[in-house]
C-alpha positions as CSV (number, residue, x, y, z in Angstrom):
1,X,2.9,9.5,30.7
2,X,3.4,8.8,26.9
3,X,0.3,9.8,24.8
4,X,-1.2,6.5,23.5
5,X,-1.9,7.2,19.5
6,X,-4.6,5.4,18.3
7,X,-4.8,6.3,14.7
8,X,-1.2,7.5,13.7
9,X,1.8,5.7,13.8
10,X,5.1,5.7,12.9
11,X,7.7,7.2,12.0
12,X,8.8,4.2,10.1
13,X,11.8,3.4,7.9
14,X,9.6,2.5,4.9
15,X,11.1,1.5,1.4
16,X,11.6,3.6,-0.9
17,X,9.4,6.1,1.0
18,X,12.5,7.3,3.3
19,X,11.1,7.9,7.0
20,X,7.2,8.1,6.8
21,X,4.5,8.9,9.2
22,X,1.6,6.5,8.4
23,X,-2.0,7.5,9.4
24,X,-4.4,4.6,9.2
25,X,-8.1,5.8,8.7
26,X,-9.3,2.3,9.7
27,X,-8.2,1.6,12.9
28,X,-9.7,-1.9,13.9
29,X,-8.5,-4.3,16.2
30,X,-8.7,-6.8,13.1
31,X,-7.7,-6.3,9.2
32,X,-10.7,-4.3,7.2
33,X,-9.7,-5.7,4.0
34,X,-11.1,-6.7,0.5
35,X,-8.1,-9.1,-0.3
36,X,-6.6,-12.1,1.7
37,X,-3.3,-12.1,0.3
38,X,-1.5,-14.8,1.0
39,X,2.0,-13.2,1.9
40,X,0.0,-10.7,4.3
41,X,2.2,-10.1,7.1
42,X,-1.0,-9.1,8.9
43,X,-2.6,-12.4,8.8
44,X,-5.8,-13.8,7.5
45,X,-8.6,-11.6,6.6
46,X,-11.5,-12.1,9.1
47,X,-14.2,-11.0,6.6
48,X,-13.9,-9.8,3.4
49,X,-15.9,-5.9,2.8
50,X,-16.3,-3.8,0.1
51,X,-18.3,-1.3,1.5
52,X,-16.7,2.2,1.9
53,X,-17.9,3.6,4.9
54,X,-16.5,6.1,7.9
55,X,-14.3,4.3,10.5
56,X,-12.1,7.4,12.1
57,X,-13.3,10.8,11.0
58,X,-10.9,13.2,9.7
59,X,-11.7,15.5,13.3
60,X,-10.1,12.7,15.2
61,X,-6.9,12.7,12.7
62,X,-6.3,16.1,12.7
63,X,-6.4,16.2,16.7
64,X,-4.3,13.4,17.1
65,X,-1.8,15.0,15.2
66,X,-2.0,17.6,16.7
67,X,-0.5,15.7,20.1
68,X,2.5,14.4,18.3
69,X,5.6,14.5,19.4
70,X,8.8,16.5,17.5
71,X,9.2,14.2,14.0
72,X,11.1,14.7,10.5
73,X,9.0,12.4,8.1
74,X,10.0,12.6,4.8
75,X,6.2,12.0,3.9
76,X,2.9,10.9,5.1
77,X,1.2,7.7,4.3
78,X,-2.1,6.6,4.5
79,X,-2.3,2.8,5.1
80,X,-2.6,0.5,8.4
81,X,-4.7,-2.2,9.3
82,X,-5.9,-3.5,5.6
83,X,-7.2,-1.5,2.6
84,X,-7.7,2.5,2.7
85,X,-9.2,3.4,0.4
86,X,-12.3,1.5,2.3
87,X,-12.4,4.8,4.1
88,X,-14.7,6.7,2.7
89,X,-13.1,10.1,4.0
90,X,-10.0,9.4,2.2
91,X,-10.0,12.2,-0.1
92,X,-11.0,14.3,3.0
93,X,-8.3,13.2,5.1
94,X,-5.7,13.7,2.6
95,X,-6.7,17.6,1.5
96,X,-7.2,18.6,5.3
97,X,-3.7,16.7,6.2
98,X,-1.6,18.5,3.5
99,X,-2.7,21.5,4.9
100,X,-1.4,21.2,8.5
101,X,1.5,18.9,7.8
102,X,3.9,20.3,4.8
103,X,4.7,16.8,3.2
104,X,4.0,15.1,0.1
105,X,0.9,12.6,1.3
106,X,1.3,8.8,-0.5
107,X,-1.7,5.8,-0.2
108,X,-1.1,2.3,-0.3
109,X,-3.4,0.6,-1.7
110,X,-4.1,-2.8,-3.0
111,X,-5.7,-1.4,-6.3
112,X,-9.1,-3.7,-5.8
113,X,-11.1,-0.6,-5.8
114,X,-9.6,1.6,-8.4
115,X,-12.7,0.9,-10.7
116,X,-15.0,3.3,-9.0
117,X,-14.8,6.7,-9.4
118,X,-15.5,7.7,-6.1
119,X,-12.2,6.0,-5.4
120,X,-10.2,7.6,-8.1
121,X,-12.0,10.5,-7.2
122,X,-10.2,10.4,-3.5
123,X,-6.8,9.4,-5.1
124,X,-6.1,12.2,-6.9
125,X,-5.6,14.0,-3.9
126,X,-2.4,12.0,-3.0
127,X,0.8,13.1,-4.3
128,X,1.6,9.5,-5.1
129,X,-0.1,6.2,-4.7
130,X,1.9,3.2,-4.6
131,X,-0.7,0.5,-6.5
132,X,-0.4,-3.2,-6.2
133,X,-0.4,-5.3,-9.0
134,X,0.7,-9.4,-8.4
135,X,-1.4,-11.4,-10.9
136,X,-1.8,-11.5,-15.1
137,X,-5.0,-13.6,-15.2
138,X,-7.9,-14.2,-13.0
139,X,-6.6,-17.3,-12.2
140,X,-3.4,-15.8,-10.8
141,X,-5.4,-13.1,-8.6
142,X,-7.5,-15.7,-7.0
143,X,-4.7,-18.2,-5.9
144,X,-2.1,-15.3,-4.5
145,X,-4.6,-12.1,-3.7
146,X,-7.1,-14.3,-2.8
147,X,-9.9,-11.4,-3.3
148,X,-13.2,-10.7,-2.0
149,X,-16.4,-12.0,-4.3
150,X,-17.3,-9.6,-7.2
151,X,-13.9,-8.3,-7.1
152,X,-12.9,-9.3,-11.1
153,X,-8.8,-9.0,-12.1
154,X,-9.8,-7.2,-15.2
155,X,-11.7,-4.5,-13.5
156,X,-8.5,-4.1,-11.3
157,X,-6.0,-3.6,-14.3
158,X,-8.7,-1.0,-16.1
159,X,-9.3,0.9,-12.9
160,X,-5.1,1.4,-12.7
161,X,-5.4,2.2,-16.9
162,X,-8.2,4.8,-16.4
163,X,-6.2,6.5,-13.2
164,X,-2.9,6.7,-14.3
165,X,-4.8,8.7,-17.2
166,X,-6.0,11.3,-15.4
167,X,-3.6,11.1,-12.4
168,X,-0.9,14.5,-12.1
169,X,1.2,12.8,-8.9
170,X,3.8,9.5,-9.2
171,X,1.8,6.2,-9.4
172,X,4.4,3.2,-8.4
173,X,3.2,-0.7,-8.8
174,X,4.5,-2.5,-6.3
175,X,4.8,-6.0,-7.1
176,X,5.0,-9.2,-4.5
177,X,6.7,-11.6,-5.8
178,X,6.4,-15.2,-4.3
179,X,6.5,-19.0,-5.6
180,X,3.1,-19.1,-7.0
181,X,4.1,-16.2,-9.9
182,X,7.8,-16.2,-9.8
183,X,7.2,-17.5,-13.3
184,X,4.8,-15.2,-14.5
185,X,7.4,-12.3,-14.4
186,X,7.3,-12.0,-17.9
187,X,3.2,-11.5,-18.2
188,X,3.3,-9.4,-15.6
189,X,6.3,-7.1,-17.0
190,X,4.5,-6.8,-20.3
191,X,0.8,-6.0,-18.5
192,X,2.9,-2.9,-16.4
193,X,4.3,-1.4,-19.5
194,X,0.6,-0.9,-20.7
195,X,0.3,0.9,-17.9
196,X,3.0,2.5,-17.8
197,X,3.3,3.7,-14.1
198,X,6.2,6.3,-13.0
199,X,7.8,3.4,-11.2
200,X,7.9,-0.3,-10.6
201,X,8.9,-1.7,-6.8
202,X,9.6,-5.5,-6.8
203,X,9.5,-7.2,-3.7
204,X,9.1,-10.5,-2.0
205,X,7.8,-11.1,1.6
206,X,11.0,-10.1,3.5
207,X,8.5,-9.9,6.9
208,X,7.3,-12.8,8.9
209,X,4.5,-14.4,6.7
210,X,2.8,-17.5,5.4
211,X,5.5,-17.4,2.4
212,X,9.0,-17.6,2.1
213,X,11.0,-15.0,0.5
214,X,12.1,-15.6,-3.0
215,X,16.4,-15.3,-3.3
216,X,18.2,-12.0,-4.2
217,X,19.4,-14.5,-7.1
218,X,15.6,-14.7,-8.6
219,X,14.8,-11.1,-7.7
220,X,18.0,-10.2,-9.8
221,X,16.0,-12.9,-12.6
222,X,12.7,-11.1,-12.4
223,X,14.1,-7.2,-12.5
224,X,15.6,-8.3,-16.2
225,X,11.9,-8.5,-17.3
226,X,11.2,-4.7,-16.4
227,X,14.5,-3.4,-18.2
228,X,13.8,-0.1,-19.4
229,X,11.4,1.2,-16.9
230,X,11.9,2.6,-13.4
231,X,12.3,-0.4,-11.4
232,X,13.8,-1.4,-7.6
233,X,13.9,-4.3,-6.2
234,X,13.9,-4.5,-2.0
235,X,17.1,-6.3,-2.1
236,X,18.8,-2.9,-3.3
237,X,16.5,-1.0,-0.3
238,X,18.9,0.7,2.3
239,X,17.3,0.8,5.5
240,X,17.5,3.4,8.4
241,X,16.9,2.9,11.9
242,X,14.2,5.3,13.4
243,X,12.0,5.2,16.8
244,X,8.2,4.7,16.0
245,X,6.2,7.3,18.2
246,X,4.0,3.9,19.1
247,X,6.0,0.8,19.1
248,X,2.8,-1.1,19.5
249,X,0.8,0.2,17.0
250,X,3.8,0.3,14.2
251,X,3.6,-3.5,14.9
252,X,-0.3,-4.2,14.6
253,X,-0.3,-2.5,11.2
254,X,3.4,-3.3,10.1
255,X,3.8,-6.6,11.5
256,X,6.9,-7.4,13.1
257,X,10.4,-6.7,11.2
């Protein structure tokens, strides 16, 4: 009988990231989030937290691993069912997976709780973090990340400032692009090259969603305003077909292609 993994998933095809074997340290039946973005191909945040606290302890990783079938992942990425770094064992986690597993180990995160240092703290562990970064004013953060109360846009852009510092691995902003700040390109262009992150991913919700993907013809528009930096857009991504080790839980914490 095929093992039933509960906490790692993949591999996946994942942009930019080649194949990837994602571990997700939350592991709810619902998303553990502190955003409700409005392109999430998840769905609607049930409640908003942002409490760090323990929700799969790094024993349970590590033995579930342990169980997996033969796979070639190019790396391993901590993300899943909403926001990571809500884990409060992510730096753990990361440190005792790099030991057992011989990959570079990347986090997704949403950025909302780069501020704290515990958080930071837990980040540097990564060999790269992939940040997001889809608003220029508080206005713009509330209408398309739709974030959790206390949660403030400028403490988001100075928690990315202060890490990218301090931080030795690759830091990438990836950037959703949908209708509401097709035309704030420009702002948000200017706002990355303060900064200045190893590499910028453009992208627009290609998954089912709430929002419609913008054409290759704007995404072609928008990339002009990051000229000079390291930037892809997902319309360039070449995508290879690979069998998940769980087909049902790729699809709780991917959505479906």
């Amino acid at each position: 009988m095929k093992r039933d993994f509960k906490y790692v998933y993949g591999p996946v095809d994942s942009w930019r990231l080649g194949v990837s074997l994602g571990i997700d340290l939350l592991s709810q039946d619902a998303k553990v989030c502190t955003f409700d973005c409005s392109y999430c191909q998840l769905g609607r945040t049930p409640a908003y937290t942002t409490e760090r606290r323990l929700y799969v302890s790094t024993e349970e990783i590590l033995e579930e691993m342990a169980g997996l079938p033969e796979v070639e992942e190019d790396h391993i990425t901590f993300s899943g069912i909403g926001e990571p770094t809500l884990a409060r064992n992510l730096g753990e986690a990361i440190r005792a997976v790099r030991c057992i597993r011989r990959r570079p180990v990347v986090v997704l995160t949403n950025a909302s709780l780069m501020f704290r240092e515990d958080v930071r703290e837990d980040l540097l562990s990564a060999n790269y973090v992939i940040a997001k970064l889809d608003a220029c004013s508080q206005d713009s953060f509330e209408e398309i990340n739709r974030p959790a109360p206390g949660i403030a846009y400028r403490d988001v852009l100075e928690g990315l400032k202060i890490f990218k510092a301090c931080y030795r691995g690759k830091l990438a902003l990836q950037i959703m692009f949908v209708r509401a700040n097709r035309n704030l390109a420009e702002e948000i262009a200017r706002i990355a090259r303060e900064i200045l992150p190893d590499e910028v991913q453009i992208n627009t919700p290609l998954r089912p969603c709430s929002e419609s993907p913008l054409p290759r013809q704007d995404m072609d528009v928008i990339r002009e305003y990051f000229k000079g930096m390291n930037c892809y857009s997902v319309y360039d991504a070449v995508k290879r077909r690979v069998e998940p080790v769980s087909r049902k839980s790729t699809v709780l914490r991917r959505g479906k292609s």
